[in-house]
HTML snippet that shows the backbone in 3Dmol.js (N, CA, C, O; Angstrom):
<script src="https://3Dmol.org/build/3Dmol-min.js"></script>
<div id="view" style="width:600px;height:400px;position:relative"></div>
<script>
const pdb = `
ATOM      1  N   UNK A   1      74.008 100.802  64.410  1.00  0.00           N
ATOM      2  CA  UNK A   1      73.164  99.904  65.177  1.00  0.00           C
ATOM      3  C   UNK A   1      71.809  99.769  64.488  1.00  0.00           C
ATOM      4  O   UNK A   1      71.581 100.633  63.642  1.00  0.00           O
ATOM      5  N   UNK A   2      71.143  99.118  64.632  1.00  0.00           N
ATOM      6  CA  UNK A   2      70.247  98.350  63.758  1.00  0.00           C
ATOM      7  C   UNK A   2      69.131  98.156  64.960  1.00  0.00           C
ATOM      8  O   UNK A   2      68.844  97.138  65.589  1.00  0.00           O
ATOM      9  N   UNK A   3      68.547  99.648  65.062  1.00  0.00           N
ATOM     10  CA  UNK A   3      67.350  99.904  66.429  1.00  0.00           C
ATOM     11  C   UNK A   3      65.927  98.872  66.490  1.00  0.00           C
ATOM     12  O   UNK A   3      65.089  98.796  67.389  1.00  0.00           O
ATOM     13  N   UNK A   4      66.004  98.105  65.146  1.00  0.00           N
ATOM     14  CA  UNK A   4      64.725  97.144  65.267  1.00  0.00           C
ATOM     15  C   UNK A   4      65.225  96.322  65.864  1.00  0.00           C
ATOM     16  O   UNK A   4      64.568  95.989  66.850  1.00  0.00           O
ATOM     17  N   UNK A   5      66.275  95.727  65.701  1.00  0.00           N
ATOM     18  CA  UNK A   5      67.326  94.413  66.249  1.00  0.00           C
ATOM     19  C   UNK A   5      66.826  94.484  67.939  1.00  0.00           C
ATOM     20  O   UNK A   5      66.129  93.761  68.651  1.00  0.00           O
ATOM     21  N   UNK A   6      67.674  95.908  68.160  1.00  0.00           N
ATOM     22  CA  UNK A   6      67.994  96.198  69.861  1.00  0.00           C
ATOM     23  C   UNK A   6      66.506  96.075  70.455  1.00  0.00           C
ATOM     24  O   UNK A   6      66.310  95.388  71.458  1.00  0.00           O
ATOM     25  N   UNK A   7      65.512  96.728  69.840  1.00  0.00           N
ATOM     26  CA  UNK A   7      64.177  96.750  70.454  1.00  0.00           C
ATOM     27  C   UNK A   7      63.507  95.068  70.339  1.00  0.00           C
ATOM     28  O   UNK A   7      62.510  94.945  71.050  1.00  0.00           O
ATOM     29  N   UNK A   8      63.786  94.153  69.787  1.00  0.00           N
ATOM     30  CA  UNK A   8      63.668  92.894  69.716  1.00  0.00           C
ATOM     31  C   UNK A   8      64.480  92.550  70.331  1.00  0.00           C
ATOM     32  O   UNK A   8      63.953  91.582  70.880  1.00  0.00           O
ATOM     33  N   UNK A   9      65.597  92.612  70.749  1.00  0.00           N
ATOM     34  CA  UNK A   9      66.183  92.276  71.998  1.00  0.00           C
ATOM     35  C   UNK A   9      65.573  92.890  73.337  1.00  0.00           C
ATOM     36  O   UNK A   9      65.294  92.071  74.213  1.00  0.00           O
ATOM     37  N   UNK A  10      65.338  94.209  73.590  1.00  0.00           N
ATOM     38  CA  UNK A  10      65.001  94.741  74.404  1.00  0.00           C
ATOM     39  C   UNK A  10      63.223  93.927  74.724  1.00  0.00           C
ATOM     40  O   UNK A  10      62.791  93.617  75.835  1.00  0.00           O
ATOM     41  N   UNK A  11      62.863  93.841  74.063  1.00  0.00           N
ATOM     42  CA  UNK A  11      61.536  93.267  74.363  1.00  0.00           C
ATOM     43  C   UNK A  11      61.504  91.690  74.875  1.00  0.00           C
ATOM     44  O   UNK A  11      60.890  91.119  75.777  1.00  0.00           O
ATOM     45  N   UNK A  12      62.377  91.292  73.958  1.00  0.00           N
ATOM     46  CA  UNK A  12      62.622  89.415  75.258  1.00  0.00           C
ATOM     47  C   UNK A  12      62.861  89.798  76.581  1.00  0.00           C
ATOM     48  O   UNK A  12      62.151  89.436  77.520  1.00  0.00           O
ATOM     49  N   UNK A  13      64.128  90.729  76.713  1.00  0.00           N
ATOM     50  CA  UNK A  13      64.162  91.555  78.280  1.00  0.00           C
ATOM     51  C   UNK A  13      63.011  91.328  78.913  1.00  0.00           C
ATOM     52  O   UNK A  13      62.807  90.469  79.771  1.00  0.00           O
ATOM     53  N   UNK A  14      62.144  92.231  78.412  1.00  0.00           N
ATOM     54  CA  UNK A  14      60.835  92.874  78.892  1.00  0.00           C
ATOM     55  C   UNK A  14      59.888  91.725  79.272  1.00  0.00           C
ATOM     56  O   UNK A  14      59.307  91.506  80.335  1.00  0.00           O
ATOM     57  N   UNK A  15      59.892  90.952  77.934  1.00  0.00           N
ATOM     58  CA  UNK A  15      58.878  89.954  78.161  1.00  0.00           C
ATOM     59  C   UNK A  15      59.172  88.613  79.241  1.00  0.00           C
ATOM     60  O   UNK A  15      58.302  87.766  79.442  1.00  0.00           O
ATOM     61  N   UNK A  16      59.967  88.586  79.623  1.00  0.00           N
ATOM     62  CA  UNK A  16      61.118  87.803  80.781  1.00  0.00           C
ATOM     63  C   UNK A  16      60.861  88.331  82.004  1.00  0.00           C
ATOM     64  O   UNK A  16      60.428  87.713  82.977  1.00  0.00           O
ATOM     65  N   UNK A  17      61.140  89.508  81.938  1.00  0.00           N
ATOM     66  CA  UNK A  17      61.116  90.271  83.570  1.00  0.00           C
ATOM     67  C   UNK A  17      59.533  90.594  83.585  1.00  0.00           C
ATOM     68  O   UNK A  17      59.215  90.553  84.774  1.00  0.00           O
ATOM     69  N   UNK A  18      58.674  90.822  82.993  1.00  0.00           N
ATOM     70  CA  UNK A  18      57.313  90.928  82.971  1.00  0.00           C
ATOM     71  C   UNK A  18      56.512  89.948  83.964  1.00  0.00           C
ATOM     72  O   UNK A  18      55.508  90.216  84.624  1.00  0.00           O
ATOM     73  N   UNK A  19      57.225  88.743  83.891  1.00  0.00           N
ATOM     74  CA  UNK A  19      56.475  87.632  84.502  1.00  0.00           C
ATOM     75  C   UNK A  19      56.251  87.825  86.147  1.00  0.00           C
ATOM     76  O   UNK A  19      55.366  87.241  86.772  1.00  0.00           O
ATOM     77  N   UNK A  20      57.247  88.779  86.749  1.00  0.00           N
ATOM     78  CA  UNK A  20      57.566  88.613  87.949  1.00  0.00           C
ATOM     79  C   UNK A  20      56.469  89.770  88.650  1.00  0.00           C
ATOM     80  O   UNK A  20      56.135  90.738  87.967  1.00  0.00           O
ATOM     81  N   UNK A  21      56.078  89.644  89.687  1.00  0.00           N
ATOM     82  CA  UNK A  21      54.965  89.796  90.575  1.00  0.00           C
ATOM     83  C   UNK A  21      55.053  91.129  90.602  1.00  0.00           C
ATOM     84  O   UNK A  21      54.186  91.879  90.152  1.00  0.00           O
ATOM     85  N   UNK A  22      56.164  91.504  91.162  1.00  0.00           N
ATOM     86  CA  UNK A  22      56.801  93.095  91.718  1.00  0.00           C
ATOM     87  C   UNK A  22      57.283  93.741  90.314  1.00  0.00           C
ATOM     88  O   UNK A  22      58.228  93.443  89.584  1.00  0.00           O
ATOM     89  N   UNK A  23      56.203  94.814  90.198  1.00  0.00           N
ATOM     90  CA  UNK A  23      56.638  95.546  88.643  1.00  0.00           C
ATOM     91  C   UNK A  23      58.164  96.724  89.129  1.00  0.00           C
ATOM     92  O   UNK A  23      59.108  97.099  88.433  1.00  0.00           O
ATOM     93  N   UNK A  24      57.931  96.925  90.128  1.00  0.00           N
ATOM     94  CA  UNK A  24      59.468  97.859  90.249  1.00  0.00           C
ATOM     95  C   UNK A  24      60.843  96.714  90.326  1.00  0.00           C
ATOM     96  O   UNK A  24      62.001  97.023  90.044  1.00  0.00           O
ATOM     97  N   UNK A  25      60.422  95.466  90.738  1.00  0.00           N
ATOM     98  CA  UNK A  25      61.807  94.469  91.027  1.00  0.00           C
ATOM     99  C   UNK A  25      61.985  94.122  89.263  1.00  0.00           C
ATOM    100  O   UNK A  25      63.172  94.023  88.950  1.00  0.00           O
ATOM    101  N   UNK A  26      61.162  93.960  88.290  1.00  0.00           N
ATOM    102  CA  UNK A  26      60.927  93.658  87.180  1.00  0.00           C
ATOM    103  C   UNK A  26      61.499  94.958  86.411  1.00  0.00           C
ATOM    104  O   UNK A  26      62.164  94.663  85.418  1.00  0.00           O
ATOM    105  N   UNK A  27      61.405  95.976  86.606  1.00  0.00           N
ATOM    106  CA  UNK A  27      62.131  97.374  85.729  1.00  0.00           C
ATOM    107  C   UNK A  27      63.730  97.367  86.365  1.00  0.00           C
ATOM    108  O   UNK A  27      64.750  97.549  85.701  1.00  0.00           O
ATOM    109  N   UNK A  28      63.660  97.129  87.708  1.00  0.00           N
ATOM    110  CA  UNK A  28      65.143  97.237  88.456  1.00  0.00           C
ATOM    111  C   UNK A  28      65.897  96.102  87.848  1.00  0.00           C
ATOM    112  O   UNK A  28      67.078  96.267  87.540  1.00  0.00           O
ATOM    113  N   UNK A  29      65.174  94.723  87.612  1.00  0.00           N
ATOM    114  CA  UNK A  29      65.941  93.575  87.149  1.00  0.00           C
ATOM    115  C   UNK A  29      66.472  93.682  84.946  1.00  0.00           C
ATOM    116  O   UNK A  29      67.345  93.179  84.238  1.00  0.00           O
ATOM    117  N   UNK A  30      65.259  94.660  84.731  1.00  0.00           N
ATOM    118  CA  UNK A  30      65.707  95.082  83.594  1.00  0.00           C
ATOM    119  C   UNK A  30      66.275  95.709  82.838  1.00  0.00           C
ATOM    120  O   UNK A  30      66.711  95.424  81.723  1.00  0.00           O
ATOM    121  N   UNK A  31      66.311  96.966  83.642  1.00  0.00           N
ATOM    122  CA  UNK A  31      67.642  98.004  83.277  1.00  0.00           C
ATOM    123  C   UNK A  31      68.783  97.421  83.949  1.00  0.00           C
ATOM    124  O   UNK A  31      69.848  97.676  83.387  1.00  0.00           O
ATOM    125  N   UNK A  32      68.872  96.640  85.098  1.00  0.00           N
ATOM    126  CA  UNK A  32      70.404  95.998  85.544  1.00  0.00           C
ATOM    127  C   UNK A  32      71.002  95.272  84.282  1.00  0.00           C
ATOM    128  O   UNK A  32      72.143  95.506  83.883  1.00  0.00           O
ATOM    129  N   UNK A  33      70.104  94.328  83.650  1.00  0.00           N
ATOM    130  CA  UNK A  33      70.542  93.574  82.412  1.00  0.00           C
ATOM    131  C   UNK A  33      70.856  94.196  81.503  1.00  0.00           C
ATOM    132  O   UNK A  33      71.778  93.750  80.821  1.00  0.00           O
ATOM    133  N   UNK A  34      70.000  95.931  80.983  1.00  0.00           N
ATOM    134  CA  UNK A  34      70.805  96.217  79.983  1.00  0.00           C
ATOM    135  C   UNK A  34      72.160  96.852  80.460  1.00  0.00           C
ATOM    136  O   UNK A  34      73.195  96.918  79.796  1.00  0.00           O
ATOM    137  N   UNK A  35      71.918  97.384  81.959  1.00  0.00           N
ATOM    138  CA  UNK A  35      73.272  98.566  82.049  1.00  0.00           C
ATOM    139  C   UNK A  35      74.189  97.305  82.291  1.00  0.00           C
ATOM    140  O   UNK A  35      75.342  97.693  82.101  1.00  0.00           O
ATOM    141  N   UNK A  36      74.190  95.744  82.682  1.00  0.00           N
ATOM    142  CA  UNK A  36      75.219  95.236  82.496  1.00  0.00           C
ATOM    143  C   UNK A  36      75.716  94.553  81.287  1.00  0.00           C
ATOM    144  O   UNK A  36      76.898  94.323  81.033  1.00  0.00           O
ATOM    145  N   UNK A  37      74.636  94.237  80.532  1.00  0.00           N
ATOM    146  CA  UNK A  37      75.007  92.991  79.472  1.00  0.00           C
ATOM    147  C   UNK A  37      74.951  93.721  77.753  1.00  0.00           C
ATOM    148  O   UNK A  37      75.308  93.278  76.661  1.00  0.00           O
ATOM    149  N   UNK A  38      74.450  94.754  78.098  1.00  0.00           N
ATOM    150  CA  UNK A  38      74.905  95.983  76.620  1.00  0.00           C
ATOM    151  C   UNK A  38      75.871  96.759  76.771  1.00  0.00           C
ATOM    152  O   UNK A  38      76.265  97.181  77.859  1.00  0.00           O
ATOM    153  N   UNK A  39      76.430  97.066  75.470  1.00  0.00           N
ATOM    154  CA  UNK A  39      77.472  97.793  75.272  1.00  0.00           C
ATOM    155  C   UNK A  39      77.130  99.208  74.913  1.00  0.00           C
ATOM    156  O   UNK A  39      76.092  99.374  74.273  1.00  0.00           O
ATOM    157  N   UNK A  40      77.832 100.221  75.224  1.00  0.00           N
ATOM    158  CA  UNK A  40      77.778 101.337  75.423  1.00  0.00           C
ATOM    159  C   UNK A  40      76.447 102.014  74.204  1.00  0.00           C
ATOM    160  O   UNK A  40      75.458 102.747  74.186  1.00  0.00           O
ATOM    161  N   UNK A  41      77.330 101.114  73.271  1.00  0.00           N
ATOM    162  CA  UNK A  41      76.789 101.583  72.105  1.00  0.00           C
ATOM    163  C   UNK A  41      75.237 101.621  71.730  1.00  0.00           C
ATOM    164  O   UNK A  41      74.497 102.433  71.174  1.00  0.00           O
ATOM    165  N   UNK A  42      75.082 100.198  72.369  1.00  0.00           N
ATOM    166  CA  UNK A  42      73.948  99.621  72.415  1.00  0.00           C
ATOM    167  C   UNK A  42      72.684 100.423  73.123  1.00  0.00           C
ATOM    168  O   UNK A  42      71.489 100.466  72.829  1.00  0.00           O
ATOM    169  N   UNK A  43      73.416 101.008  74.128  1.00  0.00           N
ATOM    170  CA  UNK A  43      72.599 101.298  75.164  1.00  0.00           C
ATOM    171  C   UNK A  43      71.587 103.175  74.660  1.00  0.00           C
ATOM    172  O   UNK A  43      70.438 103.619  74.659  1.00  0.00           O
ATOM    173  N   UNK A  44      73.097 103.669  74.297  1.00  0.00           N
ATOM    174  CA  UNK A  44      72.949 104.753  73.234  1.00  0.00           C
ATOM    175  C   UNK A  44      71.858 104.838  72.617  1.00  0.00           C
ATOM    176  O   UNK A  44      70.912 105.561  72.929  1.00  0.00           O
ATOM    177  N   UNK A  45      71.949 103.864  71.409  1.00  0.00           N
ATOM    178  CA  UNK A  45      71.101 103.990  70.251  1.00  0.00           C
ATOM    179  C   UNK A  45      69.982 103.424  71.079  1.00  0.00           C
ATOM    180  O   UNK A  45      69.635 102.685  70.158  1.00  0.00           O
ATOM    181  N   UNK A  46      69.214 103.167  71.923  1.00  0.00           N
ATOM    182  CA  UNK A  46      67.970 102.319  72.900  1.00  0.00           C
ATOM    183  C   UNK A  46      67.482 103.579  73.417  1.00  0.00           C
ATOM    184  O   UNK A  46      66.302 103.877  73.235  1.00  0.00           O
ATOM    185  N   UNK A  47      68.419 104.501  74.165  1.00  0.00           N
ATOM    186  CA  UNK A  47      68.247 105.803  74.896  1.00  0.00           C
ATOM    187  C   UNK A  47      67.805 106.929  74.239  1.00  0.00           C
ATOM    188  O   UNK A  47      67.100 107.832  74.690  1.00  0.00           O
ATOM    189  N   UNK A  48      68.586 106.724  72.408  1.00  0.00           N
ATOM    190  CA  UNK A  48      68.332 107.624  71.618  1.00  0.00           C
ATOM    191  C   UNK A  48      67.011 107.748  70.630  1.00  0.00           C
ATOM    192  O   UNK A  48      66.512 108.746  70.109  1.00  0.00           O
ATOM    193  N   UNK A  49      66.573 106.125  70.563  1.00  0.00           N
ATOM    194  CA  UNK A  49      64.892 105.841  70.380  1.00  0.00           C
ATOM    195  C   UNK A  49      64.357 106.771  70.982  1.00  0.00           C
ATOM    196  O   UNK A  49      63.845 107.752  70.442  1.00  0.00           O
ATOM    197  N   UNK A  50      64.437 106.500  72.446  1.00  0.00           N
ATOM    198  CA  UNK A  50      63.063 106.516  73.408  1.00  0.00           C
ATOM    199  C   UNK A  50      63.066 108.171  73.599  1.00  0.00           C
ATOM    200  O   UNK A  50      62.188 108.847  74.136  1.00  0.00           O
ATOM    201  N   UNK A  51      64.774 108.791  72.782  1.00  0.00           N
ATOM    202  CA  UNK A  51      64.154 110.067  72.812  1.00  0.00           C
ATOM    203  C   UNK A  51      63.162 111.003  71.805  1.00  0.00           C
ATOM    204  O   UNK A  51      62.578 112.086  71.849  1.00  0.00           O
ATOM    205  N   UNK A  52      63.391 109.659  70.692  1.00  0.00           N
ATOM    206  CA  UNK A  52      63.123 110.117  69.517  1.00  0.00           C
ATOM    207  C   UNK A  52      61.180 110.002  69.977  1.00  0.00           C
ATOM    208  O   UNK A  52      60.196 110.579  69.513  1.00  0.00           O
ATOM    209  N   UNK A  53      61.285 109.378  70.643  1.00  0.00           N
ATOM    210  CA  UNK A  53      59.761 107.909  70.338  1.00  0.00           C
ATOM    211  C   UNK A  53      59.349 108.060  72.156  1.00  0.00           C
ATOM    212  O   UNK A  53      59.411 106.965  72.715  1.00  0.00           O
ATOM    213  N   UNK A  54      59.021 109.045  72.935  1.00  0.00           N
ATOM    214  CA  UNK A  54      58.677 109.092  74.177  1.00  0.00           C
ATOM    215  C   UNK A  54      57.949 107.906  74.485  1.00  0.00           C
ATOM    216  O   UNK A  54      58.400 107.323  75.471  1.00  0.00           O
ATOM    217  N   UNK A  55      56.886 107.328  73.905  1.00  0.00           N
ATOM    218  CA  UNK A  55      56.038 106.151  73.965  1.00  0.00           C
ATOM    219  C   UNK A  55      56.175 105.078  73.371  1.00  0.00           C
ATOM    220  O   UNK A  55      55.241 104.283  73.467  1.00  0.00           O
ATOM    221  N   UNK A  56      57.227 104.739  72.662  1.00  0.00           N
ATOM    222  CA  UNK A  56      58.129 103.630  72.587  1.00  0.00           C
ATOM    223  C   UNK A  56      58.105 103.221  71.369  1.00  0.00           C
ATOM    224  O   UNK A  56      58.916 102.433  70.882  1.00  0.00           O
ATOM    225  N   UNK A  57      56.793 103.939  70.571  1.00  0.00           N
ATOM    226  CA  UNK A  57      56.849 103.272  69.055  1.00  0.00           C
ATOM    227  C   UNK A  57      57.432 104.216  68.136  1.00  0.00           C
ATOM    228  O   UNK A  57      57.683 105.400  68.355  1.00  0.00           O
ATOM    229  N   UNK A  58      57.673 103.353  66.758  1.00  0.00           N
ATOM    230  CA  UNK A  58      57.727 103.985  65.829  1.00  0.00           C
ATOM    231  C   UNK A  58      56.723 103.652  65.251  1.00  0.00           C
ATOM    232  O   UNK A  58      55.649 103.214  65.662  1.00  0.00           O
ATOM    233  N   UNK A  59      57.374 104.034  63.566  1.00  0.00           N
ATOM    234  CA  UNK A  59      56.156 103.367  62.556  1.00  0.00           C
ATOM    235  C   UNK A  59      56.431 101.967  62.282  1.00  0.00           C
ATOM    236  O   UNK A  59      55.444 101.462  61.747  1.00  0.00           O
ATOM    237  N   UNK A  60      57.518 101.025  62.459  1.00  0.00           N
ATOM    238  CA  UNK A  60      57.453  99.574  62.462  1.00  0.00           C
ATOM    239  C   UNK A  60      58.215  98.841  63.684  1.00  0.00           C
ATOM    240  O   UNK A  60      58.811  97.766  63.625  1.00  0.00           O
ATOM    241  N   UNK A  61      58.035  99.766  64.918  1.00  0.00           N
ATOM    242  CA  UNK A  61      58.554  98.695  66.318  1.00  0.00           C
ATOM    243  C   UNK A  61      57.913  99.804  67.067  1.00  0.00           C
ATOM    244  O   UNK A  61      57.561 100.979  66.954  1.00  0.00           O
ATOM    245  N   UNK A  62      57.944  98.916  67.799  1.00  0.00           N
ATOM    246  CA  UNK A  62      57.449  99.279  69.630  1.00  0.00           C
ATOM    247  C   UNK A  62      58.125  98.417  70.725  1.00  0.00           C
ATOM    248  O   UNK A  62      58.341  97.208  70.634  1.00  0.00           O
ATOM    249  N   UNK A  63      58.427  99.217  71.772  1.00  0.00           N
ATOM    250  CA  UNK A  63      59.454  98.717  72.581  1.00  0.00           C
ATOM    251  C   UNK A  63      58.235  98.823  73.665  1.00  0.00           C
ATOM    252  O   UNK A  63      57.391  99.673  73.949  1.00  0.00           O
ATOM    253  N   UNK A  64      58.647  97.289  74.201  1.00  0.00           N
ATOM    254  CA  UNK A  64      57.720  96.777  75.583  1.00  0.00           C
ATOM    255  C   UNK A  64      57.440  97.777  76.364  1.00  0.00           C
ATOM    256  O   UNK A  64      58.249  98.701  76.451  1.00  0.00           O
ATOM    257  N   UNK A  65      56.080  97.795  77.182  1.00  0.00           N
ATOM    258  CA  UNK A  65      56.103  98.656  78.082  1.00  0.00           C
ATOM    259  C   UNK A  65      56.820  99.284  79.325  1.00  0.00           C
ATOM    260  O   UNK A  65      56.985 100.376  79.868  1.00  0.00           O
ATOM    261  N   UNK A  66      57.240  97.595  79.497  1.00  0.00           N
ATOM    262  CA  UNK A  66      57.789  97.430  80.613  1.00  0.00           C
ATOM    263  C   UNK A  66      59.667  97.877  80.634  1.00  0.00           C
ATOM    264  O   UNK A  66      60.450  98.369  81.446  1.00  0.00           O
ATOM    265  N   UNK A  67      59.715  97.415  79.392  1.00  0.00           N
ATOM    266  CA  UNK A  67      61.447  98.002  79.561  1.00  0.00           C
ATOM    267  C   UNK A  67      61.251  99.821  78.608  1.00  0.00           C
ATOM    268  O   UNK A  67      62.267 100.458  78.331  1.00  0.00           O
ATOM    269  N   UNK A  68      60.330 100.173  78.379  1.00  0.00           N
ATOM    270  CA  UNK A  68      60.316 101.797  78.460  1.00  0.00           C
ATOM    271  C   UNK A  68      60.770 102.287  79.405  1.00  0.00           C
ATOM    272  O   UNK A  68      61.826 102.863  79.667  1.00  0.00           O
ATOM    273  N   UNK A  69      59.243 101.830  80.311  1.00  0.00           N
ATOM    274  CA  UNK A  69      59.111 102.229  81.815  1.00  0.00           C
ATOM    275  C   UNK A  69      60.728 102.447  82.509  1.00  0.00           C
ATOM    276  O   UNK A  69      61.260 103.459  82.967  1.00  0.00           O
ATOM    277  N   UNK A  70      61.235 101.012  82.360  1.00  0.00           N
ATOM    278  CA  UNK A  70      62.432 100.670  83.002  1.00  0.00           C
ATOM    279  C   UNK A  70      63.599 101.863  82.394  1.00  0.00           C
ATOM    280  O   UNK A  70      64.151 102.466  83.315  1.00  0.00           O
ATOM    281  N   UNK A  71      63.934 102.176  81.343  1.00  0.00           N
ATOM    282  CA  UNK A  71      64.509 102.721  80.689  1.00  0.00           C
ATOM    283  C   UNK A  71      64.721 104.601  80.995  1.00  0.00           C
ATOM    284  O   UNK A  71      65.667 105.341  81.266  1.00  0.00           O
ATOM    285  N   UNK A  72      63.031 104.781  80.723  1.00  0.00           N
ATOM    286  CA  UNK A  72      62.952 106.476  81.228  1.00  0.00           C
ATOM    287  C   UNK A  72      63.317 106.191  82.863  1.00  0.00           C
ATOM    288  O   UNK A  72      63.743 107.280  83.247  1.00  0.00           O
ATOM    289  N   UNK A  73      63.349 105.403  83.821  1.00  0.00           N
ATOM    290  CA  UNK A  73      63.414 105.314  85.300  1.00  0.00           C
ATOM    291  C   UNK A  73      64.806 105.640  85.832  1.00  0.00           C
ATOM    292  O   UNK A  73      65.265 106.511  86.571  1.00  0.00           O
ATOM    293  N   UNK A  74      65.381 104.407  85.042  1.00  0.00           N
ATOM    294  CA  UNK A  74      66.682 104.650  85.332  1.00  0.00           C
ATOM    295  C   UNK A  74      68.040 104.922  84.519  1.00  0.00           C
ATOM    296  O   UNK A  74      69.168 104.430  84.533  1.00  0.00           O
ATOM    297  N   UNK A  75      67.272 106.133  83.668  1.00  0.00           N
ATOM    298  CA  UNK A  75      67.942 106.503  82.317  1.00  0.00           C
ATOM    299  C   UNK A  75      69.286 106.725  82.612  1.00  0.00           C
ATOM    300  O   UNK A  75      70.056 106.134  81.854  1.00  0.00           O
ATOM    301  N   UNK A  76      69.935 107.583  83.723  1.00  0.00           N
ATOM    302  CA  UNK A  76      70.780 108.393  84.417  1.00  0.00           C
ATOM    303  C   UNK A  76      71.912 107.218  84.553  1.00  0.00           C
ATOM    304  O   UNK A  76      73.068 107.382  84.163  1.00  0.00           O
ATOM    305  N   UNK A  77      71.451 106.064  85.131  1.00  0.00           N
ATOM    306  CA  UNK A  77      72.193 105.066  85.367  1.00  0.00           C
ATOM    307  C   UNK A  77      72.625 103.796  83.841  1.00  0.00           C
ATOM    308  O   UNK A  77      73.529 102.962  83.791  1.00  0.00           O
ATOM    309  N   UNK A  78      71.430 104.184  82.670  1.00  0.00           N
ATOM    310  CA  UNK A  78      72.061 102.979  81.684  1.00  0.00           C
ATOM    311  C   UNK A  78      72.643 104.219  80.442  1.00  0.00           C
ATOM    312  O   UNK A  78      72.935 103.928  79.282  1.00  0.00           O
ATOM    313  N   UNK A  79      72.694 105.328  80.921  1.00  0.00           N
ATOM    314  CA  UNK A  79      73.746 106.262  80.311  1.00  0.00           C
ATOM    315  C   UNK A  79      75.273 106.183  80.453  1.00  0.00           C
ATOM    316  O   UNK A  79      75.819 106.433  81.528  1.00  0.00           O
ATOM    317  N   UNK A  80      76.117 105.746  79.080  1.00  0.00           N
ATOM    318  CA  UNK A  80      77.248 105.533  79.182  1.00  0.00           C
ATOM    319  C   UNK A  80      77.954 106.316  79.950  1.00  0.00           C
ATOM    320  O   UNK A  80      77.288 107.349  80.023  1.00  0.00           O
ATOM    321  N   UNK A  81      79.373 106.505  80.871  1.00  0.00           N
ATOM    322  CA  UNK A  81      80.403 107.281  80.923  1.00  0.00           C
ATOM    323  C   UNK A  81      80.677 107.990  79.310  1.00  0.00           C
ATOM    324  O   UNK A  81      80.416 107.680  78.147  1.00  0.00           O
ATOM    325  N   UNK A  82      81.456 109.268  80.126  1.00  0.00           N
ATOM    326  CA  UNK A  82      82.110 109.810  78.779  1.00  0.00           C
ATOM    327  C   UNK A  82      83.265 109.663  78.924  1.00  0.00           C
ATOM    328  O   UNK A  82      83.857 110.106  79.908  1.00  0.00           O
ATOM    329  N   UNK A  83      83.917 108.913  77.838  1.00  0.00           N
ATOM    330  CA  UNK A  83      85.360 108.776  77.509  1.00  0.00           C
ATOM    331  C   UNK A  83      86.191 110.010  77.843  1.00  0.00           C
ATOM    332  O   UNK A  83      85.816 111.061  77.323  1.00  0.00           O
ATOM    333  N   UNK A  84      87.318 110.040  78.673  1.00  0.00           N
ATOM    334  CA  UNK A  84      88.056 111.497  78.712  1.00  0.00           C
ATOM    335  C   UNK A  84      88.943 111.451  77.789  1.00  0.00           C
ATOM    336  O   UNK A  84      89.668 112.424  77.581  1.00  0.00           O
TER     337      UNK A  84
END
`;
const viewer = $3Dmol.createViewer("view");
viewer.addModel(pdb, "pdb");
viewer.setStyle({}, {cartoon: {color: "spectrum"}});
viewer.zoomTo();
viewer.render();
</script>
C-alpha cells in the first residue's frame, strides 16, 4: 500500500466531512466511510501510520486533523476482523 496515496485519500474524507457543523457527526460520518468504503487492507496500513505517527505526520504527509481524530476514536471499530 502506498500510505501517501491512502492519506490523500483520507484527507478529501476529512476535508468533506470537515464542512459540517457537528464535529462528532463529522468523525462518526468519517470513519463510517472508511470502515465501509476501504478495504481491509487499506484500513490496516491507515491504522498502522497513525501508530507509527500518533499526530498524523510524517516527514512528507500529514493526515487531516479531523480524520486522525476520527480514526484514534473509533479505531476498535475500522479494525479489520481476523480471518479464521
Amino acid at each position: 500500500m502506498d500510505i501517501a496515496n491512502l492519506i490523500r485519500m483520507a484527507n478529501r474524507i476529512g476535508d468533506y466531512f470537515a464542512a459540517y457543523p457537528d464535529r462528532e457527526e463529522a468523525m462518526e460520518g468519517a470513519a463510517t466511510h472508511i470502515q465501509k468504503f476501504w478495504e481491509p487492507r487499506m484500513r490496516v496500513a491507515l491504522l498502522d501510520f497513525l501508530a507509527a505517527h500518533e499526530d498524523g505526520q510524517s516527514d512528507d504527509i500529514q493526515l487531516h486533523a479531523l480524520m486522525r481524530d476520527a480514526v484514534v476514536k473509533y479505531q476498535a471499530r475500522l479494525t479489520p476482523a481476523r480471518a479464521v
